[in-house]
N, C-alpha and C positions, 0 to 999 in steps of 0.2 A: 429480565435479561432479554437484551435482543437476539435473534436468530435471523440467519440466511443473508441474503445478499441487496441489503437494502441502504439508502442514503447517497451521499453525494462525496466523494473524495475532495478534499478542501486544502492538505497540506499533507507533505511528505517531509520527513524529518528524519537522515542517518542518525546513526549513532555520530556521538563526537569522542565518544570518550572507548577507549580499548578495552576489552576487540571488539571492532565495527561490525560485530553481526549481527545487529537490531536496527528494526527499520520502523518508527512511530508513526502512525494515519492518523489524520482528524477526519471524521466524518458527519457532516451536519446529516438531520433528519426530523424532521419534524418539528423545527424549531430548536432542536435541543445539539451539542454538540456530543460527539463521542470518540474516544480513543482506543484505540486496535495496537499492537504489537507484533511483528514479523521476526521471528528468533530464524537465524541461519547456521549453517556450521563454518560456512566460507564466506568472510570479507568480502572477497572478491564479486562471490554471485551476488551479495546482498547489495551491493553498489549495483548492479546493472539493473536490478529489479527495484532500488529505488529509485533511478534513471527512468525506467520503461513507467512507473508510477508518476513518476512528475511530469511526463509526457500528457496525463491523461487526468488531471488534475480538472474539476469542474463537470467530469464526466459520473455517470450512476456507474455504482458498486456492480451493479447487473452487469451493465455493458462492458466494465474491466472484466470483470469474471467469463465473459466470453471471449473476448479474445484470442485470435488464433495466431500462437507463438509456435508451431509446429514448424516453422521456418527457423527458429533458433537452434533447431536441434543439430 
């Protein structure tokens, strides 16, 4: 099992199917691919943070995971 904040974000994927509160990641690393899952309680939020992911598509999992969203608040 992997751990921490490692690999490369490769594809964002909403849900298509109701309710759209899952958000699917591919993450390559090391050759190998992997898939993540995002559960939400709100539709709504789950669209902007898969929006703000596909923004950043091709970027390391590190450098999402800093990101300073303290402007959205």
């Amino acid at each position: 099992m992997l751990r921490g904040e490692i690999g490369v974000l490769t594809h964002v994927v909403p849900s298509k199917t109701e309710p759209r509160t899952r958000c699917y990641l591919l993450i390559d690393f090391k050759d190998e691919r992997y898939m993540g899952t995002l559960l939400f309680d709100n539709a709504a939020f789950c669209r902007q943070v898969s929006n703000l992911l596909e923004n950043h598509i091709g970027k390391l999992i590190k450098e999402i995971g800093d990101l300073d969203l303290s402007y959205t608040l």
